[in-house]
One Martini backbone bead per residue (centre of mass of N, CA, C, O) as a GRO file, in nm:
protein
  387
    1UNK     BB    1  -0.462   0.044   0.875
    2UNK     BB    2  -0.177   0.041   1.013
    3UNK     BB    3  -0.083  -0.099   1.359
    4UNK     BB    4   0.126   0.028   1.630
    5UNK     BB    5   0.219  -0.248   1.851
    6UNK     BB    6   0.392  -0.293   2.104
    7UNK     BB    7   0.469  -0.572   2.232
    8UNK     BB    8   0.304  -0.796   2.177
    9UNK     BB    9   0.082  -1.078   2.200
   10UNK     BB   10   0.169  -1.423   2.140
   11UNK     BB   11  -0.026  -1.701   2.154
   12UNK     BB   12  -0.044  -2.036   2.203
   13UNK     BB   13  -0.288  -2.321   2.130
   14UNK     BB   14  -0.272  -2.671   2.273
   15UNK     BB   15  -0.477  -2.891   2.260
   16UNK     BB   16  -0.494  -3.134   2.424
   17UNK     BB   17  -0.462  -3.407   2.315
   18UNK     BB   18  -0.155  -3.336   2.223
   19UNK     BB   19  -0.044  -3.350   2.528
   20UNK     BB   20  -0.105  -3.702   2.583
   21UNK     BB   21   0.226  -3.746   2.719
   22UNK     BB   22   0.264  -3.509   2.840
   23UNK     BB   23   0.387  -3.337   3.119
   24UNK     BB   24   0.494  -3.067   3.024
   25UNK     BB   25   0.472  -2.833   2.799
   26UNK     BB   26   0.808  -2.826   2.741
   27UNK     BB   27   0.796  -3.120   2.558
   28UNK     BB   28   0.700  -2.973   2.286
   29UNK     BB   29   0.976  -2.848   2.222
   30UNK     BB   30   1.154  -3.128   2.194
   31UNK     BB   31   1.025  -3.228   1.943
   32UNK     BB   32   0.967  -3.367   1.657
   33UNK     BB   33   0.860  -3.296   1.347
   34UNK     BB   34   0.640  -3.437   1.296
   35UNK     BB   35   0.492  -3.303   1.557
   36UNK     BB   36   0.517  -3.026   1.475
   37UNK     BB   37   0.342  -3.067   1.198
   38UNK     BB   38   0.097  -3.166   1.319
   39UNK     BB   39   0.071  -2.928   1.520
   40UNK     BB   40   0.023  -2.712   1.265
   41UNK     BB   41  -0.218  -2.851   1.144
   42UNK     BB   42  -0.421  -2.786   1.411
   43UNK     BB   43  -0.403  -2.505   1.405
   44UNK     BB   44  -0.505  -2.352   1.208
   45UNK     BB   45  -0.848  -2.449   1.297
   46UNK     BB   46  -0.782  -2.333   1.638
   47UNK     BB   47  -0.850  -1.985   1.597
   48UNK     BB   48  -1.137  -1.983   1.694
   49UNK     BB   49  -1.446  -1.889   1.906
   50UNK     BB   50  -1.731  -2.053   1.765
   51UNK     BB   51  -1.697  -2.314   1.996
   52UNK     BB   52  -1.795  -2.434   2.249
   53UNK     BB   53  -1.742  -2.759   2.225
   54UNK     BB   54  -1.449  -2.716   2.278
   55UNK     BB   55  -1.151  -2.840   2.421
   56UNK     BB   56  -0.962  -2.824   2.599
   57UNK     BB   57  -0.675  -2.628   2.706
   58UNK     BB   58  -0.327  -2.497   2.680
   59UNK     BB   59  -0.081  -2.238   2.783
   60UNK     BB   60   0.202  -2.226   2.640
   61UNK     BB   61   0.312  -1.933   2.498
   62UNK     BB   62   0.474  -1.658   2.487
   63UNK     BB   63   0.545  -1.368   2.257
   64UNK     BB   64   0.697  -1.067   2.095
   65UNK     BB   65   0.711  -0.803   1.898
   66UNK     BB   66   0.948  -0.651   1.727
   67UNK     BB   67   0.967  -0.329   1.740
   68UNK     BB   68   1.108  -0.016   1.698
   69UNK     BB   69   1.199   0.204   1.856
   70UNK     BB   70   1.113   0.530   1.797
   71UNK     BB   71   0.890   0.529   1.547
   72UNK     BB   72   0.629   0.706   1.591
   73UNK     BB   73   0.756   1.018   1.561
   74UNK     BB   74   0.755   0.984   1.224
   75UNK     BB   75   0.435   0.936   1.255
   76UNK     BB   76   0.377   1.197   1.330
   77UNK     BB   77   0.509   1.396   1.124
   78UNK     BB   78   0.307   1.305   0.912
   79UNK     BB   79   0.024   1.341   1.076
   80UNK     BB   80   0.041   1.652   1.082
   81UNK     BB   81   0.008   1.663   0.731
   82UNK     BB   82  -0.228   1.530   0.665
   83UNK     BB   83  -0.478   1.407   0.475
   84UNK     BB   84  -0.591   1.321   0.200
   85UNK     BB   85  -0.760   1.495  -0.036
   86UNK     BB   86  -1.056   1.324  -0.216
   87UNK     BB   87  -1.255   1.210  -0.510
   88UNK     BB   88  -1.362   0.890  -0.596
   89UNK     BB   89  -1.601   1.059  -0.818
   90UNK     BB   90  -1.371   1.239  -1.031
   91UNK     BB   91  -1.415   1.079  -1.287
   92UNK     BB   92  -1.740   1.217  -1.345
   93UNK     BB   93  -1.744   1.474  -1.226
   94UNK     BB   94  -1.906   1.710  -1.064
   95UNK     BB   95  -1.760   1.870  -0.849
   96UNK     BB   96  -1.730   2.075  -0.555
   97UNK     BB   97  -1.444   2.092  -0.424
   98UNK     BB   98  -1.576   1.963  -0.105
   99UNK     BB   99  -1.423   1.839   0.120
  100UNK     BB  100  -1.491   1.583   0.358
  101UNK     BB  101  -1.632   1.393   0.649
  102UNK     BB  102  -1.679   1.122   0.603
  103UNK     BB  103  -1.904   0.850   0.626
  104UNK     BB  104  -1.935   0.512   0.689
  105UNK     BB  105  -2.136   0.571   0.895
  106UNK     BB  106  -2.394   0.646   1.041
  107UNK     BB  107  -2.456   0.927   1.272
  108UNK     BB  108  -2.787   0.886   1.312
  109UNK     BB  109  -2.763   0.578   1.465
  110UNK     BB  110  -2.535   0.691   1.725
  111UNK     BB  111  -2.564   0.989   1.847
  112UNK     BB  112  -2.785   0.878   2.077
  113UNK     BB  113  -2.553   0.665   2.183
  114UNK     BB  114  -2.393   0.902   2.299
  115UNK     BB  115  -2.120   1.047   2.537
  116UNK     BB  116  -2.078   1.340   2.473
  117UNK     BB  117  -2.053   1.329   2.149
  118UNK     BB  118  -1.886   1.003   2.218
  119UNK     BB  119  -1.720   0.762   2.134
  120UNK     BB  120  -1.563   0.408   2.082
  121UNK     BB  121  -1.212   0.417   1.987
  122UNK     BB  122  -0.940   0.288   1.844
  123UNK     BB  123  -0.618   0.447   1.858
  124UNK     BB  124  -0.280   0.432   1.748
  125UNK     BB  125  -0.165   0.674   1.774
  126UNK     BB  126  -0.334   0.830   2.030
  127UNK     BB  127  -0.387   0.612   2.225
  128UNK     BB  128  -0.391   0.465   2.518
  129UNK     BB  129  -0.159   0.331   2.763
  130UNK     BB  130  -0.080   0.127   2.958
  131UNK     BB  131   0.167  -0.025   3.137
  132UNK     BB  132   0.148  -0.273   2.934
  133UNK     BB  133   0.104  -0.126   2.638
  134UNK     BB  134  -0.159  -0.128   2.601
  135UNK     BB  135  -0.453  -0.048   2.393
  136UNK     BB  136  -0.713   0.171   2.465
  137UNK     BB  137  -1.001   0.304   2.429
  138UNK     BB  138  -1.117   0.618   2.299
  139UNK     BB  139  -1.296   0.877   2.292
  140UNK     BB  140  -1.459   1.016   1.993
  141UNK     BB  141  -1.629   1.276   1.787
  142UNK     BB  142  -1.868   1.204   1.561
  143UNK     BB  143  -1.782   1.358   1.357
  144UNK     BB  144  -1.510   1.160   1.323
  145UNK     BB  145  -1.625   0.872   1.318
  146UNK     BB  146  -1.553   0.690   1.060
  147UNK     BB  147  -1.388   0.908   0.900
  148UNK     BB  148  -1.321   1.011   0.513
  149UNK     BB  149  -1.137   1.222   0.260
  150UNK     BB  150  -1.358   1.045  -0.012
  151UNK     BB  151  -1.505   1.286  -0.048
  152UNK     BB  152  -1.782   1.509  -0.165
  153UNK     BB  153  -2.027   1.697  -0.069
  154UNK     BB  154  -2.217   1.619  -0.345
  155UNK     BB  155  -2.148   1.302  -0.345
  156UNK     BB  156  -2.224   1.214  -0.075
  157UNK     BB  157  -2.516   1.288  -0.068
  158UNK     BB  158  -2.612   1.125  -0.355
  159UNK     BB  159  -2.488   0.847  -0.356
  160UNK     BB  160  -2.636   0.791   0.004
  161UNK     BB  161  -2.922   0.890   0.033
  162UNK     BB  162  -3.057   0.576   0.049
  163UNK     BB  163  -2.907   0.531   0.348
  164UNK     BB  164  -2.958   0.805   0.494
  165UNK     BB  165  -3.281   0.888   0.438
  166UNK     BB  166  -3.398   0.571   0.403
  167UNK     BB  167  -3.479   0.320   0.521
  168UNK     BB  168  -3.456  -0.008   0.579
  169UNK     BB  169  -3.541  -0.227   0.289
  170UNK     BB  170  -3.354  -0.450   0.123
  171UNK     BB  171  -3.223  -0.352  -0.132
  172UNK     BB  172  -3.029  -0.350  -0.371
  173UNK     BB  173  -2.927  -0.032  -0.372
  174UNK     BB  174  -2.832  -0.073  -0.042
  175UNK     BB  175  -2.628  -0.290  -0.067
  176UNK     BB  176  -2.454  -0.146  -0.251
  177UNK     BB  177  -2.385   0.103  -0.106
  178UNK     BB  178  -2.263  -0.030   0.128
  179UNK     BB  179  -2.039  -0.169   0.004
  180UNK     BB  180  -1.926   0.079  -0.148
  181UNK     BB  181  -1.866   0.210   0.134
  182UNK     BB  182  -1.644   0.024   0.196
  183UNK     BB  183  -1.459   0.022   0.004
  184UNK     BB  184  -1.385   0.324  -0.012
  185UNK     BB  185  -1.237   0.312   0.256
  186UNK     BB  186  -1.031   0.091   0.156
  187UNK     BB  187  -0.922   0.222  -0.034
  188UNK     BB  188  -0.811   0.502   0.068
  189UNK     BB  189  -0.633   0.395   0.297
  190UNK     BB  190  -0.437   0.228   0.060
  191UNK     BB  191  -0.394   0.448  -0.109
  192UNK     BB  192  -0.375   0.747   0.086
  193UNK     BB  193  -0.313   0.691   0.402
  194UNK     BB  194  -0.058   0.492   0.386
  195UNK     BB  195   0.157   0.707   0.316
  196UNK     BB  196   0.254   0.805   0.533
  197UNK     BB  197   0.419   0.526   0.614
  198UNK     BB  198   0.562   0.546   0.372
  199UNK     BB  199   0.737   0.820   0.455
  200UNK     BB  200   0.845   0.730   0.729
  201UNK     BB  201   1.031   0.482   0.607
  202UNK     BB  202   1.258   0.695   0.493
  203UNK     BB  203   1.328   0.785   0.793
  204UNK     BB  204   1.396   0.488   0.911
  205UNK     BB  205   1.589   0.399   0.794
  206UNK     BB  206   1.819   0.571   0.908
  207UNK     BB  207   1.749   0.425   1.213
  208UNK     BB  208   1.756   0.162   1.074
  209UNK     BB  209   1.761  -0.166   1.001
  210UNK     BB  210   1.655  -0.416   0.726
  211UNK     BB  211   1.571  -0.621   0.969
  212UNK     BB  212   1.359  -0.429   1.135
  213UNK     BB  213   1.213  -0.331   0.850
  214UNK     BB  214   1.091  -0.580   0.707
  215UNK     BB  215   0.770  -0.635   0.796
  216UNK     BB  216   0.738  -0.295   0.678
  217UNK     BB  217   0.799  -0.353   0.394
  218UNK     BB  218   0.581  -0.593   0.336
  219UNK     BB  219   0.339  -0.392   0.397
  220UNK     BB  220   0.392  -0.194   0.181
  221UNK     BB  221   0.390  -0.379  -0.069
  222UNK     BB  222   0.125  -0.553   0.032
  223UNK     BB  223  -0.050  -0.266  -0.034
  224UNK     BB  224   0.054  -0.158  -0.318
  225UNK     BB  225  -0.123  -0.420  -0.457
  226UNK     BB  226  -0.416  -0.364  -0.334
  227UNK     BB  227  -0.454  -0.097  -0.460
  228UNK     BB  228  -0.437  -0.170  -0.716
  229UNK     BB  229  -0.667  -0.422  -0.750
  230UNK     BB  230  -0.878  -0.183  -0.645
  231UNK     BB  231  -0.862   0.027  -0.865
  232UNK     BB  232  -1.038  -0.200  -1.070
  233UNK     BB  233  -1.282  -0.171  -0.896
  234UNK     BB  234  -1.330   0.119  -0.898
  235UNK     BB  235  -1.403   0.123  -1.203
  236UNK     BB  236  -1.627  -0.074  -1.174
  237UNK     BB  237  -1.799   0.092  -0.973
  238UNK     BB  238  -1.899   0.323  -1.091
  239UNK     BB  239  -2.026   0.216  -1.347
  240UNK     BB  240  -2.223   0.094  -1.171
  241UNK     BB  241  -2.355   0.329  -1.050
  242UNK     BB  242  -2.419   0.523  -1.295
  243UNK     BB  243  -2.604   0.265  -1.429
  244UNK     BB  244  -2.761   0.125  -1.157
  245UNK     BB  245  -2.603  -0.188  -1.102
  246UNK     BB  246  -2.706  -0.346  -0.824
  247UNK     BB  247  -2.683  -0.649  -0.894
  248UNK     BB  248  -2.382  -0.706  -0.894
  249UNK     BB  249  -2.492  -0.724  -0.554
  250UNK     BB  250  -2.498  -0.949  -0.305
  251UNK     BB  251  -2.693  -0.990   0.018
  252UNK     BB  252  -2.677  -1.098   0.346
  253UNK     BB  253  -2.925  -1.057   0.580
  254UNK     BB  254  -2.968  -0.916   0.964
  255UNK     BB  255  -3.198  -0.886   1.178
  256UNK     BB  256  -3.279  -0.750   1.455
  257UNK     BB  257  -3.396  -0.599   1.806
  258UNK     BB  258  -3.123  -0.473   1.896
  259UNK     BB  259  -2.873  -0.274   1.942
  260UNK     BB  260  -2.559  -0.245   1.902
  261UNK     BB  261  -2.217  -0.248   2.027
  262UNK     BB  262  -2.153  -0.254   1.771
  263UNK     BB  263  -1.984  -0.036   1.479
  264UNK     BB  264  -1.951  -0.099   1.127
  265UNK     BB  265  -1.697  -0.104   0.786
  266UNK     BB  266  -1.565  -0.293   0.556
  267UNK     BB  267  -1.317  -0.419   0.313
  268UNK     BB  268  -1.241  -0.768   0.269
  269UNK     BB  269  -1.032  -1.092   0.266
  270UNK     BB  270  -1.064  -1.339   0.399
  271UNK     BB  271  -0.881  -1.601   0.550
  272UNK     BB  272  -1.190  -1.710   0.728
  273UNK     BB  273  -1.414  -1.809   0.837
  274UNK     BB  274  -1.598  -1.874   1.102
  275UNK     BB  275  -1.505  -2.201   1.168
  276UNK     BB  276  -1.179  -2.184   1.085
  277UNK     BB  277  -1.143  -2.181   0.776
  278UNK     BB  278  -0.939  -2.198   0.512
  279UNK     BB  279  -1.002  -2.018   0.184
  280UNK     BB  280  -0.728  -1.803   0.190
  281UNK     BB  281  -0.460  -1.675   0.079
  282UNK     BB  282  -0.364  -1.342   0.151
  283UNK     BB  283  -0.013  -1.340   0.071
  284UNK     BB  284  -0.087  -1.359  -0.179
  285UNK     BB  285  -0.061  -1.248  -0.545
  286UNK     BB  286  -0.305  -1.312  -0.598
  287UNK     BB  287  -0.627  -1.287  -0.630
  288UNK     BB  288  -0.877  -1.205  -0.452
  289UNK     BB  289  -1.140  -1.204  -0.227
  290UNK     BB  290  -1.419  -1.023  -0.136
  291UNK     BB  291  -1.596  -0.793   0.124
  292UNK     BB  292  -1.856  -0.709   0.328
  293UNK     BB  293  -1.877  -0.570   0.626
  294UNK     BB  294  -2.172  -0.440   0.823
  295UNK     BB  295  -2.264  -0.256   1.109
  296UNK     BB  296  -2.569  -0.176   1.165
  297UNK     BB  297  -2.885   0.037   1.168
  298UNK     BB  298  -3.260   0.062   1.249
  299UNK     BB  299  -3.457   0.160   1.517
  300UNK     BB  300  -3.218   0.029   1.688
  301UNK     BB  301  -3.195  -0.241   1.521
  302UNK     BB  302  -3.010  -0.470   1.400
  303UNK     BB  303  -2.740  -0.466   1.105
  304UNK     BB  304  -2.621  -0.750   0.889
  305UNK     BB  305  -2.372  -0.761   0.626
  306UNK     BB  306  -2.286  -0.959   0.357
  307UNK     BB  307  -2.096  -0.830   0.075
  308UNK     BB  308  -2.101  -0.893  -0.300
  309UNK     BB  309  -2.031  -1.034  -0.556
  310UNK     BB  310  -2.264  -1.207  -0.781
  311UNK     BB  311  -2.194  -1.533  -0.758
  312UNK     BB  312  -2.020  -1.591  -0.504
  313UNK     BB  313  -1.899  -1.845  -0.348
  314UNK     BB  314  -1.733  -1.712  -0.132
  315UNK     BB  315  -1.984  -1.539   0.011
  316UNK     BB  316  -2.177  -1.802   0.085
  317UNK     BB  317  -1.990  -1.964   0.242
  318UNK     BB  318  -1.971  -1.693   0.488
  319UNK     BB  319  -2.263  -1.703   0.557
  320UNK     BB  320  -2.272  -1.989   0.639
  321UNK     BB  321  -2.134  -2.006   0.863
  322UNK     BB  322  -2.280  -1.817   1.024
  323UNK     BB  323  -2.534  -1.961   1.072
  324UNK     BB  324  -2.381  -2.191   1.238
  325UNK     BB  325  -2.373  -1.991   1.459
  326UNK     BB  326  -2.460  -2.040   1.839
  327UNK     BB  327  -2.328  -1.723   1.866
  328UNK     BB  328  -2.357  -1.491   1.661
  329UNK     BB  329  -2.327  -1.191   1.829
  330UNK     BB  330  -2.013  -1.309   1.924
  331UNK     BB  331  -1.911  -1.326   1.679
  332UNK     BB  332  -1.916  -1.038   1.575
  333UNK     BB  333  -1.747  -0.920   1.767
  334UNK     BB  334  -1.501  -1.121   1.758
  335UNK     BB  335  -1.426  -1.046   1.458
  336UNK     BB  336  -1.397  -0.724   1.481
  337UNK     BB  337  -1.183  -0.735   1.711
  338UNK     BB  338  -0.981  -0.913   1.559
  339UNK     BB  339  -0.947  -0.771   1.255
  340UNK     BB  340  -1.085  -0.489   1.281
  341UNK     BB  341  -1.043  -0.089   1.295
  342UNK     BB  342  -1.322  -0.013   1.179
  343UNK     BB  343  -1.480   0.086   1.473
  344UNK     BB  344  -1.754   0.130   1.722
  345UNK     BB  345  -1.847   0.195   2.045
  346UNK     BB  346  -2.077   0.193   2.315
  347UNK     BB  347  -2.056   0.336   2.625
  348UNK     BB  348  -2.317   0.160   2.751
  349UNK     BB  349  -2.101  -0.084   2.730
  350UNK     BB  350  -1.806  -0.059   2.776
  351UNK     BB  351  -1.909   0.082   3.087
  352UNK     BB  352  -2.053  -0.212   3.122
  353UNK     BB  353  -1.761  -0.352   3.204
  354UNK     BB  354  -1.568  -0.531   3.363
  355UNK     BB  355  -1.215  -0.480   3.326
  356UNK     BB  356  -1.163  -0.778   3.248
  357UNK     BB  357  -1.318  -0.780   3.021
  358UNK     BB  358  -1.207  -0.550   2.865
  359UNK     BB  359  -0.905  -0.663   2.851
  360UNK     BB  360  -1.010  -0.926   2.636
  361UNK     BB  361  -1.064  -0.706   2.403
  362UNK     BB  362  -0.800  -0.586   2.412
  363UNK     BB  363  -0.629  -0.822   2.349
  364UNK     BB  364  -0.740  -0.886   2.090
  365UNK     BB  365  -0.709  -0.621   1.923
  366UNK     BB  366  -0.392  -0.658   1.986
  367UNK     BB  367  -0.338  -0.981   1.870
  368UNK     BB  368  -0.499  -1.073   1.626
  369UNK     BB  369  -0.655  -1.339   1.803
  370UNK     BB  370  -0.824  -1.553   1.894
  371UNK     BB  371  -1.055  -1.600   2.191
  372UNK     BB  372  -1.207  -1.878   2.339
  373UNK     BB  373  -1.293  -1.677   2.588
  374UNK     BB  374  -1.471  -1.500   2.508
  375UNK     BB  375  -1.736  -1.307   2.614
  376UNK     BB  376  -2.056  -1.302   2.626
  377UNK     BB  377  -2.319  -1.135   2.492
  378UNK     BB  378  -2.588  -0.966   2.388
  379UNK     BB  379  -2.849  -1.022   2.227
  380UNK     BB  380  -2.975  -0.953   1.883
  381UNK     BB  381  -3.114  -1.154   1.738
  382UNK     BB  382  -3.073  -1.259   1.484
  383UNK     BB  383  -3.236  -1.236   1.114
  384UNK     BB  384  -3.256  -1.386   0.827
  385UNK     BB  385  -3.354  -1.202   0.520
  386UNK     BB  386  -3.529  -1.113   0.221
  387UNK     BB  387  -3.639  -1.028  -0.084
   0.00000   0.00000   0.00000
């Protein structure tokens, strides 16, 4: 789903190399197309954290992001009238009418490390903002946490029983299962919660100009495009599950020691792998490429997957790189906080770093942007499993 973030900050990093015969920082601005094309090109694949081995940088500068002043009200009274009930396998029948508060991750993995079952998630329209305007993370019910209107209480059941009652054991069925509850949910959010967003923009209309209200033009467009292209995979997911071919899907697992300080389930397109390498350009109208991340756990301990159609060449890339990050857990949890916005952190890991620690995961998450000086976490030991 959209967030708005007033002014955030939107940083710049110019490698050393490219700075060598600069003065001071100021002269980069100065300098001709050809540098300037040169250091955009330098630039593509140095937004990412997870190469301790990358040399200095320094801090050109940031710019804000304007966003209209006064537009959070009109999303707020879109908020008032509540998110749309529907189930998503209501093309199948037997539907029992009883729209509920699905989970995308299971609350029982993460209910006993919850803190007065409350976990910590980033709340965009309700959440606490600093002096600096800046988001921070909010506790927030069990109950609630990375729940959607998109099944009915049958469905919900009977569908996911596999993953709900049952440990992980690394099944086909199962991984089919979490890819599809990452889809389903990001299906929801793109088909029917994003309505909020398009209902409030014929308000904001009236009192923006369309150059104020132009950035949010194009991503009502281009969330309406997304949608439609996922509809035609949900009508291909039901009937794989209908007919329990699990082989569709197939899943890269990571199975760790420890509980993890984050979980999540996404469904989503990356425009980078993990090495920060640009493998599809995601603003185009072409067909994407999907996959689903999911962080999640069992016995406490620590299960990452990556989950995709069989034989997708994307998706083998995708996982090859993250084999290859020299500090795996510092990368997961750095992709989620910088790309993803359904994830939930544990109280007893977000209350145990240090403020200034805090403010770092702040900004990257509000910033969606790379930032390789992020701290290192505590290892969950990832090892990847096979069937």
């Amino acid at each position: 789903m959209l967030s708005f973030f007033d002014g955030l900050p939107r940083f710049i990093y110019i490698p050393q190399p490219l700075l060598l015969g600069c003065n001071n920082e100021s002269e980069i601005l100065v300098v001709g197309d050809s540098t300037v094309s040169r250091i955009r090109n330098e630039l593509k694949n140095l937004d990412e954290p997870f190469n301790p081995h990358l040399r200095h940088q320094r801090l050109l500068g940031g710019i804000k992001r304007d966003k209209p002043e006064n537009a959070l009200p009109s999303i707020y009274q879109e908020l008032r009238k509540g998110f749309a009930e529907i189930c998503l396998f209501e093309d199948t029948g037997q539907c029992d009418g009883k729209i509920i508060r699905a989970h995308s991750l299971q609350k029982r993995i993460f209910k006993d490390h919850a803190k007065n079952g409350h976990v910590y998630q980033f709340e965009p329209f309700t959440g606490r903002h600093d002096a600096d305007r800046n988001l921070w993370p909010d506790l927030i019910g069990i109950n609630e946490a990375t729940t959607f209107l998109g099944f009915c209480k049958r469905h919900d059941s009977q569908i996911f029983s596999s993953i709900e009652d049952l440990p992980f054991q690394n099944t086909p069925e199962q991984k089919f299962l979490y890819h599809y509850r990452a889809f389903a949910q990001m299906y929801y959010d793109k088909a029917y919660k994003f309505k909020i967003i398009e209902s409030a923009f014929s308000n904001l209309a009236k009192k923006f100009s369309p150059q104020e209200l132009n950035s949010l033009a194009k991503q009502i467009y281009l969330n309406k495009h997304d949608a439609n292209e996922l509809k035609l995979q949900k009508s291909r997911f039901n009937d794989q599950l209908q007919n329990k071919d699990w082989s569709a899907v197939e899943g890269h697992v990571f199975v760790g020691e420890n509980m993890p300080d984050i979980l999540t389930t996404n469904f989503f397109a990356p425009r980078k792998n993990f090495h920060g390498q640009i493998f599809q350009d995601t603003k185009l109208l072409s067909p994407l490429k999907w996959v689903s991340f999911t962080v999640t756990a069992a016995d406490d301990r620590a299960i990452f997957l990556l989950c995709g159609d069989r034989g997708c060449p994307f998706l083998r890339e995708f996982a090859t790189s993250f084999r290859e990050m020299p500090l795996q857990t510092t990368a997961v949890i750095t992709y989620v906080l910088c790309t993803f916005e359904n994830f939930i952190m544990l109280p007893r890991w977000w209350e145990s770093l240090p403020k200034n620690t805090q403010k770092k995961f702040v900004n990257a998450f509000q910033g969606r942007f790379y930032r390789r000086e992020l701290p290192n976490t505590c290892d969950w030991k990832l090892k990847e499993i096979f069937s």
